[in-house]
C-alpha positions as CSV (number, residue, x, y, z in Angstrom):
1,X,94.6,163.2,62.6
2,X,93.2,160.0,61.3
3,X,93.9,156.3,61.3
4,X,94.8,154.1,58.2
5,X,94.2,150.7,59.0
6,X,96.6,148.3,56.5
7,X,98.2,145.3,56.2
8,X,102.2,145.3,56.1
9,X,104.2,142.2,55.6
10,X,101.0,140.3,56.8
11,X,100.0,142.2,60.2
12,X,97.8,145.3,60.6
13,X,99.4,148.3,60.9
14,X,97.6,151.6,61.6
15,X,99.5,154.9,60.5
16,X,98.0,158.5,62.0
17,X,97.9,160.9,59.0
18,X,95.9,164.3,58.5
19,X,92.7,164.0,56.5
20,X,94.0,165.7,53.4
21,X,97.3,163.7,53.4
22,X,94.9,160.7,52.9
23,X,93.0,162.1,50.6
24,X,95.8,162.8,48.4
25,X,97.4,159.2,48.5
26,X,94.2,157.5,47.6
27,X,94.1,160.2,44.6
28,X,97.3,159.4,44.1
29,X,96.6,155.3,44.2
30,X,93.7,155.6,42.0
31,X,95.6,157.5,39.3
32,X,98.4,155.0,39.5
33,X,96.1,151.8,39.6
34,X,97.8,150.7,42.9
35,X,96.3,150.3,46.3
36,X,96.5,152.4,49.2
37,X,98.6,149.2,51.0
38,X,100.8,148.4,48.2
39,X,101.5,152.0,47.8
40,X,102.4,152.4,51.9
41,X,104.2,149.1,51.8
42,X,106.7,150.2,49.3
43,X,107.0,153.3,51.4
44,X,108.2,151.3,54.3
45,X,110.4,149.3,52.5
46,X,112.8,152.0,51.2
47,X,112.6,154.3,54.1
48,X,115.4,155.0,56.2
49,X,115.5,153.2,59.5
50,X,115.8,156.4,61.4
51,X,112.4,157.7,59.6
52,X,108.7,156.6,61.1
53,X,106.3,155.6,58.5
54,X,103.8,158.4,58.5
55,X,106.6,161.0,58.1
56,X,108.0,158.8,55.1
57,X,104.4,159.2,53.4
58,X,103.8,162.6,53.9
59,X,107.4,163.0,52.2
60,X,106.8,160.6,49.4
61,X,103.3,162.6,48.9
62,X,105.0,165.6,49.0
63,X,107.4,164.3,46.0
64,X,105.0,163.1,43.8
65,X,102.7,166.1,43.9
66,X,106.0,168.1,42.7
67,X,106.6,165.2,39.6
């Protein structure tokens, strides 16, 4: 596991993902001009309450290598 250090609604988060999971959404932020943060904080803003963050990115990662 590894730490992501960014910034959500103005305070530092840090979200534990596996290497290749970050590697894939900063490909994936790169080929859709976004940042990593704005990326994550859209994440966390249509999650479901009952989901933690890092398993909402690894779904949303999931879904857009399928697209």
């Amino acid at each position: 596991m590894k730490k992501l250090s960014v910034s959500l609604s103005g305070h530092q988060t840090s979200i534990s993902l596996e290497p290749e999971f970050i590697a894939e959404l900063m490909h994936i932020a790169r080929n859709q001009n976004k940042s990593v943060a704005s990326i994550i904080s859209h994440i966390d803003q249509t999650r479901t309450p009952d989901t933690n963050l890092s398993s909402a990115i690894r779904v949303w990662i999931l879904k857009n290598i399928k697209k």
